[in-house]
N, CA and C atoms as a LAMMPS dump frame, in Angstrom:
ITEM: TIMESTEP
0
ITEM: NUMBER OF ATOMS
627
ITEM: BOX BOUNDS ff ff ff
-5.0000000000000000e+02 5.0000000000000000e+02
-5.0000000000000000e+02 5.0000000000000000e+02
-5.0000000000000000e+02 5.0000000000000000e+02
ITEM: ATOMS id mol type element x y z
1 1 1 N 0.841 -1.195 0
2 1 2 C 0 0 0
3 1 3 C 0.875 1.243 0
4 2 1 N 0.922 2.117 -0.879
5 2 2 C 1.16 3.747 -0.427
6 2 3 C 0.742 4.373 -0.083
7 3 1 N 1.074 5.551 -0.396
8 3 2 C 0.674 6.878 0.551
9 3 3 C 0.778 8.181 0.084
10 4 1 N -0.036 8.689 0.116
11 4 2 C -0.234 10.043 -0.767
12 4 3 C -0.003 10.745 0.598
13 5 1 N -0.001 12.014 0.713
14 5 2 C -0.216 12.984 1.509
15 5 3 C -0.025 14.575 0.734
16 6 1 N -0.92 15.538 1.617
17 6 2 C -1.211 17.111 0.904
18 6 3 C -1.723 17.35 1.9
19 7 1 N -1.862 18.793 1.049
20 7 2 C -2.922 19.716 2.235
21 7 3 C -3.771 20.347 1.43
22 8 1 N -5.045 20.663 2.294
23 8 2 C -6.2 21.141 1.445
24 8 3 C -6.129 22.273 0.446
25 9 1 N -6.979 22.153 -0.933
26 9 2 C -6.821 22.795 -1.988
27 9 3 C -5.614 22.736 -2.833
28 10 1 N -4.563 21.682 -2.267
29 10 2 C -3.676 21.265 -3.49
30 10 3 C -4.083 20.301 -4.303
31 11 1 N -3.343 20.349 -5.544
32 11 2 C -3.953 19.34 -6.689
33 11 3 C -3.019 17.816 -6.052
34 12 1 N -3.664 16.949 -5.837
35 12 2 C -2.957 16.315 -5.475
36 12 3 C -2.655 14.878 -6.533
37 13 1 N -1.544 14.549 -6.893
38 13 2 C -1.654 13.732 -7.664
39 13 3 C -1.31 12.085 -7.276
40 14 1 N -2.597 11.482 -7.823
41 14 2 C -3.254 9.592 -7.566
42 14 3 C -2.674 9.188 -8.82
43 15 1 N -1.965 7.923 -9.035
44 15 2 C -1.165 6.913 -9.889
45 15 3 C -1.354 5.981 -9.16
46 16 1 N -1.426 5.285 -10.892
47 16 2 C -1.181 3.598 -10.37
48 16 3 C -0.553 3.122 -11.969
49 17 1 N 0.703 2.441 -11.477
50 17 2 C 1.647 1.703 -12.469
51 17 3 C 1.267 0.11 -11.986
52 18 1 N 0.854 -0.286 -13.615
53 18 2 C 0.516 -1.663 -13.717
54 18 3 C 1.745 -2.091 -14.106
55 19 1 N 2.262 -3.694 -13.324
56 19 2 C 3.113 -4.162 -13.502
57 19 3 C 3.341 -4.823 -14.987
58 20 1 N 2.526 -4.922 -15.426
59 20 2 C 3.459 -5.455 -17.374
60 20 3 C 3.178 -4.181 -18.088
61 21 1 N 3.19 -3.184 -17.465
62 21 2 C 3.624 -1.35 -18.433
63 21 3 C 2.503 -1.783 -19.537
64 22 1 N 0.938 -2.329 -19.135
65 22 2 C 0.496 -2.408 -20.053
66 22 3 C -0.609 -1.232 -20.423
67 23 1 N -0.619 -0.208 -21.611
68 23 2 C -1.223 1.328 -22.152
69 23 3 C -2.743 0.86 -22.831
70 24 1 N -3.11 1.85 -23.107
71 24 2 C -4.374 1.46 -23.598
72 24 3 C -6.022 1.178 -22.87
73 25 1 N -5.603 1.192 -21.137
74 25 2 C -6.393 0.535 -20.245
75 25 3 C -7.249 1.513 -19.72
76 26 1 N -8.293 1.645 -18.789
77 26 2 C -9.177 2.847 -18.348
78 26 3 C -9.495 2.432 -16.517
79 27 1 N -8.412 2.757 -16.027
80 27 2 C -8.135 2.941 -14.481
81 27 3 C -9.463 3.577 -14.302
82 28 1 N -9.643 3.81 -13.397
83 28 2 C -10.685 4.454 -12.325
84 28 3 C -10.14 4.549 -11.036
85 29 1 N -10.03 5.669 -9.852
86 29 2 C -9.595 5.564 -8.702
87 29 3 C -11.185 5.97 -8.056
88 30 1 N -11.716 5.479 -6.9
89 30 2 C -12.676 5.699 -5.442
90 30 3 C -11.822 6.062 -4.393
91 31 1 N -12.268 7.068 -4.277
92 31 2 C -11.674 7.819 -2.779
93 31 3 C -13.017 7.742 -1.407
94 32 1 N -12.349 6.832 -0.616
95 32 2 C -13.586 6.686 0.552
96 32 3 C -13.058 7.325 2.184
97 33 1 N -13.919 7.842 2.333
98 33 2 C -13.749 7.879 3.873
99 33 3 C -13.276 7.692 4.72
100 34 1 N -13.121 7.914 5.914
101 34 2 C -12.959 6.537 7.015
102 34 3 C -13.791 6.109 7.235
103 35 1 N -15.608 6.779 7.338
104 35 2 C -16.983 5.89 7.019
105 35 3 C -17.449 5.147 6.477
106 36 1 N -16.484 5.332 4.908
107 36 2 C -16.577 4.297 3.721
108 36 3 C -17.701 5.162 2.722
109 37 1 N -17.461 6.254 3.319
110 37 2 C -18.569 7.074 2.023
111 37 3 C -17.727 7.359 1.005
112 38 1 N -18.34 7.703 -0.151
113 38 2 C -17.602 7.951 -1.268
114 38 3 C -17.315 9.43 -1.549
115 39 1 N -15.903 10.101 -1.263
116 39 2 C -15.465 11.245 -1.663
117 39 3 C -15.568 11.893 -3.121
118 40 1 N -14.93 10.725 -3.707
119 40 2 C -14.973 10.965 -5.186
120 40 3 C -14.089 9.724 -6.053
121 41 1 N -14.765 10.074 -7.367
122 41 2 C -14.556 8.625 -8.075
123 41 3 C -14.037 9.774 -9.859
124 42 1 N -12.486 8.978 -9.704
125 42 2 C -12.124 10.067 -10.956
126 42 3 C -11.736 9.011 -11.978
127 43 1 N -11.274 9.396 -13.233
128 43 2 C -10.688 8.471 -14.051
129 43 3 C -9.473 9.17 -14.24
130 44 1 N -8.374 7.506 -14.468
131 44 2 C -7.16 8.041 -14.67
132 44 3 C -6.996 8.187 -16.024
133 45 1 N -5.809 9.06 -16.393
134 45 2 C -4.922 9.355 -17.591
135 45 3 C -4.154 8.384 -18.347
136 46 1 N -3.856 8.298 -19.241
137 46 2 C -3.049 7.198 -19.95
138 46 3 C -1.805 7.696 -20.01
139 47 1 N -0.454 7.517 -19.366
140 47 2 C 0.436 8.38 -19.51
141 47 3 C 1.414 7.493 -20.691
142 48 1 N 1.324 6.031 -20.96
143 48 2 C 1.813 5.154 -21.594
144 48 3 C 3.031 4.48 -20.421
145 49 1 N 3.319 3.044 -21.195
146 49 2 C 4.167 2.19 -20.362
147 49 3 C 3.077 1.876 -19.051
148 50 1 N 1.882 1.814 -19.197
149 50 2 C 1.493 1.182 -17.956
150 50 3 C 1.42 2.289 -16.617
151 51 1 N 1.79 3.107 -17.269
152 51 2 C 1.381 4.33 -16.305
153 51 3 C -0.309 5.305 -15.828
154 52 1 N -0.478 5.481 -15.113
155 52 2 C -1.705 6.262 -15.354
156 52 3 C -2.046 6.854 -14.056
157 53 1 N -2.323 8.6 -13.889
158 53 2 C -2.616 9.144 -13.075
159 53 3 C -3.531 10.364 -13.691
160 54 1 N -4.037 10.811 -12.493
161 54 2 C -4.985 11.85 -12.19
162 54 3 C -4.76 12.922 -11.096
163 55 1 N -4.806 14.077 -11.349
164 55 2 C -4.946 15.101 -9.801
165 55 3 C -5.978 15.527 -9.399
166 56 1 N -6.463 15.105 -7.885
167 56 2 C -7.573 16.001 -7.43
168 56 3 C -7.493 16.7 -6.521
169 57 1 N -8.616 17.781 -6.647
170 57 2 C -8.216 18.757 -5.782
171 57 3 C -8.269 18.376 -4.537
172 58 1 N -7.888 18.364 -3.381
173 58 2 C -7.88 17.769 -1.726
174 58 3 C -8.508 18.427 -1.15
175 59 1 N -9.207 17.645 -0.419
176 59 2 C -10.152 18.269 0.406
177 59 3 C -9.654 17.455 1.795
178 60 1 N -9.594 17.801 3.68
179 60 2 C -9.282 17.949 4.455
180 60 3 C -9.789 16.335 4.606
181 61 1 N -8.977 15.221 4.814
182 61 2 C -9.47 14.389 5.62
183 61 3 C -8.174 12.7 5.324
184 62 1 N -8.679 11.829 5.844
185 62 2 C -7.812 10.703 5.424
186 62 3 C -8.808 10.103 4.527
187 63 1 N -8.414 9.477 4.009
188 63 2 C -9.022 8.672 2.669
189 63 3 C -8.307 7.364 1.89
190 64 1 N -8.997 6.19 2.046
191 64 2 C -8.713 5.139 1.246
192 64 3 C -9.009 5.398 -0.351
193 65 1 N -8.068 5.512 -1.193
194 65 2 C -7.66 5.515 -2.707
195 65 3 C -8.205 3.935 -3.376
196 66 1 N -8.913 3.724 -3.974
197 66 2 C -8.985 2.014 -4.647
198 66 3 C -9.339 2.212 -5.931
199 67 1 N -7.873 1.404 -6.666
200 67 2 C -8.185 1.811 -8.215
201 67 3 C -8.345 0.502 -8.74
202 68 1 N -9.06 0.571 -9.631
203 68 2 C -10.212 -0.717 -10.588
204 68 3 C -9.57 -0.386 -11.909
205 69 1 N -9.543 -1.171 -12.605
206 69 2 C -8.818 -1.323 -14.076
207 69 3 C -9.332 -1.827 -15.056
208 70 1 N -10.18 -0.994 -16.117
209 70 2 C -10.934 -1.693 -16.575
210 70 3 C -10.507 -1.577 -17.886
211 71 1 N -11.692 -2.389 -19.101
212 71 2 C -11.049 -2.458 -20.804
213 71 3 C -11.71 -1.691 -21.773
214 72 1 N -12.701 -0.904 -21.005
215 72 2 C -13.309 -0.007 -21.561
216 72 3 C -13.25 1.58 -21.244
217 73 1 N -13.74 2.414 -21.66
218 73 2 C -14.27 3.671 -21.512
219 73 3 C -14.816 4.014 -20.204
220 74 1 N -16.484 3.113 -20.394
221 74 2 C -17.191 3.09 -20.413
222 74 3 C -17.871 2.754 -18.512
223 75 1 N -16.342 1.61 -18.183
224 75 2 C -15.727 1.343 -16.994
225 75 3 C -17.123 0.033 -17.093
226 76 1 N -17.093 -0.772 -17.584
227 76 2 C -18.271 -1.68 -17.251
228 76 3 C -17.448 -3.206 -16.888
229 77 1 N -16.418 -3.094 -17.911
230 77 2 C -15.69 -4.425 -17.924
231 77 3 C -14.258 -4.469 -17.006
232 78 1 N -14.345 -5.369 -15.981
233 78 2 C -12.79 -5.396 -15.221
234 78 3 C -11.637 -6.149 -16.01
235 79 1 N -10.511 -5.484 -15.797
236 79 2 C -9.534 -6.098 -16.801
237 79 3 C -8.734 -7.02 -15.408
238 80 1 N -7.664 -7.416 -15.737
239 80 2 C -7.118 -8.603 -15.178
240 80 3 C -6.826 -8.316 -14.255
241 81 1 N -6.759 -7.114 -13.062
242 81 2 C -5.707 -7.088 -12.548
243 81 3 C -6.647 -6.758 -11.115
244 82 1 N -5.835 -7.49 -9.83
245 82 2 C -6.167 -6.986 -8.697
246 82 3 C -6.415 -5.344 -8.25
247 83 1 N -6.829 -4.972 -7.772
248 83 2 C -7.255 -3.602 -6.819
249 83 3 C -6.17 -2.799 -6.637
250 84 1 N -5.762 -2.045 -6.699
251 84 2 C -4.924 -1.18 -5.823
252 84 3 C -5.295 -0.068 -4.994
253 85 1 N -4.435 -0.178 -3.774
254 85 2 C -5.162 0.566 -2.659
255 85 3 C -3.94 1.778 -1.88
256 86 1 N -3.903 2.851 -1.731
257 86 2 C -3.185 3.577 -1.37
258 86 3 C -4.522 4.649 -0.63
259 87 1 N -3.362 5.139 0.825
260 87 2 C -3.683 5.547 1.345
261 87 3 C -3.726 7.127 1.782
262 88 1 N -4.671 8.242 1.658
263 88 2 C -4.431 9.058 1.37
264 88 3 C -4.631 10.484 2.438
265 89 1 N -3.713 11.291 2.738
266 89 2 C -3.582 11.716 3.541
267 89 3 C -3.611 13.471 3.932
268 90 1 N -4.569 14.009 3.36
269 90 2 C -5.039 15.438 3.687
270 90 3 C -4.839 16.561 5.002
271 91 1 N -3.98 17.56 4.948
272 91 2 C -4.2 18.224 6.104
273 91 3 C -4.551 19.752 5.971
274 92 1 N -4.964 20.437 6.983
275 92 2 C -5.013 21.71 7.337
276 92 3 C -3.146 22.705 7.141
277 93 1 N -2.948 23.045 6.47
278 93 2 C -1.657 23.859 6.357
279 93 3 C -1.671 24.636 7.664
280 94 1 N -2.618 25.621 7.89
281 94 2 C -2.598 26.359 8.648
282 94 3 C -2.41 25.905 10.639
283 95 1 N -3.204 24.725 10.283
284 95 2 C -3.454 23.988 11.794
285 95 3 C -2.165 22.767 11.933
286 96 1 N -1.38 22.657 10.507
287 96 2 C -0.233 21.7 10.965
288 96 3 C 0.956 23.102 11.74
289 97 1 N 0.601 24.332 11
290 97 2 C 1.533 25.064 11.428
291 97 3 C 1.2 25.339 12.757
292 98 1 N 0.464 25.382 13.279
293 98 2 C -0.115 25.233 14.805
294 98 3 C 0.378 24.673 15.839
295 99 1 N 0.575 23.461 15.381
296 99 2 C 0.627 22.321 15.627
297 99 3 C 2.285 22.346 16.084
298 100 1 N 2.951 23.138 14.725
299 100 2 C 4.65 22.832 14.832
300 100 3 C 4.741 24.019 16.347
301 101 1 N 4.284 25.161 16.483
302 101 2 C 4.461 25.992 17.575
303 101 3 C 4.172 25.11 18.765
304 102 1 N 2.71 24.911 18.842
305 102 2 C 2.465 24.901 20.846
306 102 3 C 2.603 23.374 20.954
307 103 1 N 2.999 22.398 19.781
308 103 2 C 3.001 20.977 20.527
309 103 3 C 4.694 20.945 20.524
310 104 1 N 5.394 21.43 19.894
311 104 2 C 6.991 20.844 19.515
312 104 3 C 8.259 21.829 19.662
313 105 1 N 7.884 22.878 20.662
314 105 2 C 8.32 24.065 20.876
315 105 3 C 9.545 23.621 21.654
316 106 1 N 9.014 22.701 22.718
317 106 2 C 10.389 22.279 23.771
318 106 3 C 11.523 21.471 23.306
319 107 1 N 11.569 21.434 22.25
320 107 2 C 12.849 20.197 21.366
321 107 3 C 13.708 21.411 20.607
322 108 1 N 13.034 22.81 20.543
323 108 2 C 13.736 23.632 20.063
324 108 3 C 15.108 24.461 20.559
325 109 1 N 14.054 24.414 21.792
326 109 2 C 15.407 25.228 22.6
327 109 3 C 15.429 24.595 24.345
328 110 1 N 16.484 24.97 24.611
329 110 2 C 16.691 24.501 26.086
330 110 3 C 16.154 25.668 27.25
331 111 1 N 16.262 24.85 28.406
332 111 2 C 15.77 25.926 29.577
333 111 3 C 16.202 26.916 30.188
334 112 1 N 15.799 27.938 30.361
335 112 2 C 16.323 29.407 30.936
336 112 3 C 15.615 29.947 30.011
337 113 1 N 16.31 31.027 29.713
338 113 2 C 15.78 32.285 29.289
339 113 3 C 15.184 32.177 27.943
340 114 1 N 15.665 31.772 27.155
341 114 2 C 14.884 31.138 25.733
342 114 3 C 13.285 30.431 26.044
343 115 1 N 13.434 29.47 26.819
344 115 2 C 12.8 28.498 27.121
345 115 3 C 11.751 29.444 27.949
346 116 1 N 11.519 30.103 28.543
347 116 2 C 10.9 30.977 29.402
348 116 3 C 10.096 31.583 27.987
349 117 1 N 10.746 32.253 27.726
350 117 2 C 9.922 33.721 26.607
351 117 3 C 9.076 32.45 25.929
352 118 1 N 9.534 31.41 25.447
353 118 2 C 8.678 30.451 24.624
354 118 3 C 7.21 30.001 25.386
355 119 1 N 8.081 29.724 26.904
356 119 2 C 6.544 29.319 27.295
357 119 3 C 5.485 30.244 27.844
358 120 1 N 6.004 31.858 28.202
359 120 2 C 5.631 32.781 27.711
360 120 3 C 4.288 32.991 26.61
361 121 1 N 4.791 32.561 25.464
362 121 2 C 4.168 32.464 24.479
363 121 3 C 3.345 31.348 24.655
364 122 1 N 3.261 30.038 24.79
365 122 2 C 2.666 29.129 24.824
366 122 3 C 1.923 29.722 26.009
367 123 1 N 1.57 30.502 26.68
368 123 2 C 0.914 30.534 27.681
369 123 3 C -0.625 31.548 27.046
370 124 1 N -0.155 32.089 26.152
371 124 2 C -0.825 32.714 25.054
372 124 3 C -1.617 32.292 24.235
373 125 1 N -0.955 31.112 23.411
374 125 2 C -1.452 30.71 22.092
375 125 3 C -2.535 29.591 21.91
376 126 1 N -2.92 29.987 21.169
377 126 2 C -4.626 29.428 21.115
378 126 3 C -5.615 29.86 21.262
379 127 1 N -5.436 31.392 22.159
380 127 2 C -6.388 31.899 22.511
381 127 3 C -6.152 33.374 21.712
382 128 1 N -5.004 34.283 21.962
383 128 2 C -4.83 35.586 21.14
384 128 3 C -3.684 35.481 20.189
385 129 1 N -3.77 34.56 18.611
386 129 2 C -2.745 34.564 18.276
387 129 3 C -3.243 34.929 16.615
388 130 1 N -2.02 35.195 16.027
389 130 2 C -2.264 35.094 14.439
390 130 3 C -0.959 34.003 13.732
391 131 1 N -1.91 33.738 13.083
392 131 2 C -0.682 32.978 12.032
393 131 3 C 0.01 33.868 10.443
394 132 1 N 0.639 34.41 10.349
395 132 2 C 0.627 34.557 8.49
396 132 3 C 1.856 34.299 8.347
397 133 1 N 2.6 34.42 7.063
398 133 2 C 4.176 33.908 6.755
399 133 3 C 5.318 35.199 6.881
400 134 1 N 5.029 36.187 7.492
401 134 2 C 5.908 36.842 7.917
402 134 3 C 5.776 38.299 7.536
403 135 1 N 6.587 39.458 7.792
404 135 2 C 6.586 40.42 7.036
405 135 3 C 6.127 40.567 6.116
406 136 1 N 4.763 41.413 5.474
407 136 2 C 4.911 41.318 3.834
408 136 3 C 3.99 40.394 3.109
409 137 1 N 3.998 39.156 4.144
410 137 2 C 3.817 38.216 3.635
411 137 3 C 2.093 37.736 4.113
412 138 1 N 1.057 37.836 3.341
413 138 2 C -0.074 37.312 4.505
414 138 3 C -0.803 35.956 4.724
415 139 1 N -0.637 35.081 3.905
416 139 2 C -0.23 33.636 4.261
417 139 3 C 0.937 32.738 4.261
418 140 1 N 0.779 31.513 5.033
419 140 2 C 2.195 30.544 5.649
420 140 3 C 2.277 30.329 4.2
421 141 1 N 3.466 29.904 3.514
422 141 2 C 4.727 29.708 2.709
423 141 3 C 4.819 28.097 3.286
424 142 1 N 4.183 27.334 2.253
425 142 2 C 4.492 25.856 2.176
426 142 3 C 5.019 25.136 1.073
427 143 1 N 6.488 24.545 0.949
428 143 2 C 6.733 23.552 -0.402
429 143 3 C 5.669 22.476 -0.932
430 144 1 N 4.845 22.583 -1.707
431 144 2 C 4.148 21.042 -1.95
432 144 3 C 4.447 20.033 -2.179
433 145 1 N 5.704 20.205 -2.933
434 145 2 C 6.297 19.229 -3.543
435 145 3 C 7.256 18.347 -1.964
436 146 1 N 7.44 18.547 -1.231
437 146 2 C 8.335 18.322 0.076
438 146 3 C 7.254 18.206 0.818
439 147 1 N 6.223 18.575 1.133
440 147 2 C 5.159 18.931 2.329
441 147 3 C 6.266 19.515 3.284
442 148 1 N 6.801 20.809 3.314
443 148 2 C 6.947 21.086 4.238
444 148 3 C 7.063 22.427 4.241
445 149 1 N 7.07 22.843 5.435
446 149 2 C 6.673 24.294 6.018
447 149 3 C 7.92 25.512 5.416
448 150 1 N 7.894 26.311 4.17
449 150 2 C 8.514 27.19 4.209
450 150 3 C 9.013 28.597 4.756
451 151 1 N 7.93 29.226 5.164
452 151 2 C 7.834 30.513 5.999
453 151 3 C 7.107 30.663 7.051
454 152 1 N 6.673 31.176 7.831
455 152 2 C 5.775 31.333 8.794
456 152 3 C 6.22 32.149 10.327
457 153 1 N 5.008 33.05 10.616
458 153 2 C 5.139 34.032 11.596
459 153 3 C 3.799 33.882 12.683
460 154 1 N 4.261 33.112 14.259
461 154 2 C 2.918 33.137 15.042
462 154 3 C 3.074 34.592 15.78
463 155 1 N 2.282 35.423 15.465
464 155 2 C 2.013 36.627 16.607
465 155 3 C 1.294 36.234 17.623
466 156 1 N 1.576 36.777 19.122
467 156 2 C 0.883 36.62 20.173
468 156 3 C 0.072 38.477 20.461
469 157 1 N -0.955 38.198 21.06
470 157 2 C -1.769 39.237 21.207
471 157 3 C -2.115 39.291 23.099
472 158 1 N -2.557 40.608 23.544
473 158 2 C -2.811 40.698 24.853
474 158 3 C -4.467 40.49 24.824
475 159 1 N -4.973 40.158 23.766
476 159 2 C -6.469 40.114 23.855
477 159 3 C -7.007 39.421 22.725
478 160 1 N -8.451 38.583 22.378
479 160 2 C -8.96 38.55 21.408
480 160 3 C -9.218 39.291 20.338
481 161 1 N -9.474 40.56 20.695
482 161 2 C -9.886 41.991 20.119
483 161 3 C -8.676 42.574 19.259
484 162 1 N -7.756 42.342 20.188
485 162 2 C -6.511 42.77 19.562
486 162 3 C -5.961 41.473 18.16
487 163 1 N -5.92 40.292 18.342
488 163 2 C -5.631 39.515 17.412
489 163 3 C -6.665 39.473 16.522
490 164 1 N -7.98 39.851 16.195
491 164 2 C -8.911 39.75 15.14
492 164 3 C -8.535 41.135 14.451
493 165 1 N -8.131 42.193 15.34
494 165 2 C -8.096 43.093 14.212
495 165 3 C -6.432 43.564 13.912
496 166 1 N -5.836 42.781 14.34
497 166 2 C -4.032 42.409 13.501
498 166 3 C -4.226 42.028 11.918
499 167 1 N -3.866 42.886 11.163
500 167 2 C -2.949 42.649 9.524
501 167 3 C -2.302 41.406 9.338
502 168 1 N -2.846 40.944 8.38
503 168 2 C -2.037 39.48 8.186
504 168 3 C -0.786 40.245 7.513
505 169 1 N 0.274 39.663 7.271
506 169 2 C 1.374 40.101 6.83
507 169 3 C 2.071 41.652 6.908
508 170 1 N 1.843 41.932 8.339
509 170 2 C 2.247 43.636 8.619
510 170 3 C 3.468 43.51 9.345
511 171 1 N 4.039 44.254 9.91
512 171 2 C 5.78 44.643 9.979
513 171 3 C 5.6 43.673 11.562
514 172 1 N 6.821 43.608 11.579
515 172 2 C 7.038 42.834 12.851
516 172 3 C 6.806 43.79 13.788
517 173 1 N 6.264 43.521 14.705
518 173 2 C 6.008 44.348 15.933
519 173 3 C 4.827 45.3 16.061
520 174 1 N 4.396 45.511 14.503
521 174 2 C 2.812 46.35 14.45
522 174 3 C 1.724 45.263 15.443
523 175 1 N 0.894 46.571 15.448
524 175 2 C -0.515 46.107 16.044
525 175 3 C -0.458 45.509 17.309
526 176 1 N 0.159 46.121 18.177
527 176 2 C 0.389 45.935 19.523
528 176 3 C 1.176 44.538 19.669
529 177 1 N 1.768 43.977 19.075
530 177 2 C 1.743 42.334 19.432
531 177 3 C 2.889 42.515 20.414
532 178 1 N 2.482 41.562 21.629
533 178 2 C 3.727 40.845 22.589
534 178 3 C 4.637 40.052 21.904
535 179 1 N 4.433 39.105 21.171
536 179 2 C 5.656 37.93 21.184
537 179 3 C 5.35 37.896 19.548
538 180 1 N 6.592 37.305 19.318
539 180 2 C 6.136 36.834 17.64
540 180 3 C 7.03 35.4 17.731
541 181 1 N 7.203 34.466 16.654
542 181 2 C 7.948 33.486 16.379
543 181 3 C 7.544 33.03 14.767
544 182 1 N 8.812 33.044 14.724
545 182 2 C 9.264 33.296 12.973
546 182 3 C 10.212 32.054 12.701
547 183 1 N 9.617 31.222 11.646
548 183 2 C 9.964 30.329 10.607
549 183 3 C 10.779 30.509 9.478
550 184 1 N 11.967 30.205 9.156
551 184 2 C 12.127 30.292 7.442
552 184 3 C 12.738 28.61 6.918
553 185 1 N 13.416 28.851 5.945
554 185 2 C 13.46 27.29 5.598
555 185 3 C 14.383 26.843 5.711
556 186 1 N 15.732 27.086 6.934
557 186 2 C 16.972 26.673 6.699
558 186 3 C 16.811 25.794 7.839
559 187 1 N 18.099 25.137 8.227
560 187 2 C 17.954 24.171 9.599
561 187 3 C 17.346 24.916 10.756
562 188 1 N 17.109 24.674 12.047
563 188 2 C 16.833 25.174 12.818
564 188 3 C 17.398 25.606 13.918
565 189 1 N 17.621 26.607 14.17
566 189 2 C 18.725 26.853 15.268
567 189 3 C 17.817 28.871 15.894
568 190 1 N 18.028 28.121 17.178
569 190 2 C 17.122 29.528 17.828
570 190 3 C 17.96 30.363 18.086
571 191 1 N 17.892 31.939 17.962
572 191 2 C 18.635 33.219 18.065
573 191 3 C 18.959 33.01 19.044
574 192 1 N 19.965 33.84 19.761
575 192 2 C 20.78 33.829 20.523
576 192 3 C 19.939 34.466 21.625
577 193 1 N 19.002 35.599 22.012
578 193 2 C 18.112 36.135 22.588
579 193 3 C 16.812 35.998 22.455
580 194 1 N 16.221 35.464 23.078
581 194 2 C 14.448 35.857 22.952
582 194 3 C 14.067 36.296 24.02
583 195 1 N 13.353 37.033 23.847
584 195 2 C 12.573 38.038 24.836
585 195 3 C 11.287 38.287 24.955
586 196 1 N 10.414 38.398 26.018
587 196 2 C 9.192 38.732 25.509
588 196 3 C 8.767 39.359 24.536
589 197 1 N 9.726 40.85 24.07
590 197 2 C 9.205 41.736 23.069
591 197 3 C 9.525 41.18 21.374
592 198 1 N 10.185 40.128 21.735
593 198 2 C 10.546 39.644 20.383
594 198 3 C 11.452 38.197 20.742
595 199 1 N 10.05 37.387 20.342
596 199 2 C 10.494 35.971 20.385
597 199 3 C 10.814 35.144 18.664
598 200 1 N 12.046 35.205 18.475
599 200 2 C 12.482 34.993 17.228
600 200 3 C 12.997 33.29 16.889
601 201 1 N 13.068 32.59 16.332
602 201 2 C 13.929 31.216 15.587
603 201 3 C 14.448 31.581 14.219
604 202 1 N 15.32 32.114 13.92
605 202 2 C 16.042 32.22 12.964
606 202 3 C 16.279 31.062 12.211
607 203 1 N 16.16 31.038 10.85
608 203 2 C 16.356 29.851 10.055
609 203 3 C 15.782 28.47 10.674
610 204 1 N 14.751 28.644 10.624
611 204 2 C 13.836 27.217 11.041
612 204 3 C 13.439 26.4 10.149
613 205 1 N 13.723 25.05 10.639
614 205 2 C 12.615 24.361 9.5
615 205 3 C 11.724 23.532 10.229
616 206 1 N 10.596 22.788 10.142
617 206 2 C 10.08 22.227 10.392
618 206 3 C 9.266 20.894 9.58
619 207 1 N 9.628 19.853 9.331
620 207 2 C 8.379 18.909 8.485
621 207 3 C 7.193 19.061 8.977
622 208 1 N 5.979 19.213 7.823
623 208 2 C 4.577 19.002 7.973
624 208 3 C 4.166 17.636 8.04
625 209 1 N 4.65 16.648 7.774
626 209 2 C 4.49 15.109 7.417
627 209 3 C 4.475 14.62 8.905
């Protein structure tokens, strides 16, 4: 079995290579549930050599992939070949980036003063925060091709009021914010200072997977 994985509203692309590279054939993939309801039912492409895929757009959830192989168009007749089943794996971009802040924060840096301003922040988040990809920038910065997290900026806020009406992508330190923590795509290694007024990770990376 494989494994697809994305995040919602990417095109995500379903293949299935038949083992005698045989062309000419009319795949079908069913995308089900974990209920077993039917998401969607696409037909594949003929790419030749026994190749054949399709992209669909993703929508948020896990999903069993099962592709049928048939000798027609028409999809009435099954051709020779067992099922194939891959497993498929949808997420929230925004809520994996979530996810990398208030669950995986303590593997970043050690205790004292770093470690303080962080939990600082974690003492915050969830309740007055914003997400966008940084300066400039007003959504997170994700590779698709890698699934993984390219840019990203969590602002902390002293209030609800105050984080609903924060600028997605405005200068560091606008709009009253207490804390910030900033993503980019190099290894990860935390600044030398963090402080309440500016909680920074310089060159971060993080996997979404």
């Amino acid at each position: 079995m494989t494994e697809v994985s994305g995040y919602v509203g990417d095109s995500v692309l379903l293949e299935l290579q038949l083992d005698d590279r045989l062309p000419g054939l009319f795949p079908q993939v069913t995308l089900y549930t974990s209920t077993g309801a039917v998401e969607a039912t696409l037909d594949l492409l003929d790419r030749g050599a026994g190749l054949y895929q399709v992209n669909w757009p993703a929508v948020l959830g896990q999903f069993s992939a099962v592709f049928l192989t048939y000798t027609d168009a028409a999809h009435t007749t099954l051709a020779n070949y067992d099922p194939a089943i891959s497993r498929v794996r949808i997420l929230d971009a925004e809520a994996e980036a979530q996810r990398v802040w208030l669950v995986e924060t303590a593997d970043v840096v050690t205790a004292g003063t770093q470690g303080e301003a962080l939990a600082a922040m974690a003492g915050h988040a969830g309740r007055h925060t914003v997400l966008d990809g940084g300066a400039g920038v007003p959504d997170i910065v994700h590779d698709v091709t890698n699934n993984q997290l390219q840019s990203a900026r969590l602002r902390v806020f002293a209030s609800k009021a105050a984080a609903d009406a924060a600028t997605l992508g405005a200068a560091d330190g606008a709009d009253g914010e207490l804390l910030r923590l900033v993503f980019d795509v190099a290894n990860y290694v935390a600044a030398p200072t963090l402080t309440p007024a500016n909680v920074v990770l310089q060159n971060a990376r993080r996997s979404l997977t």
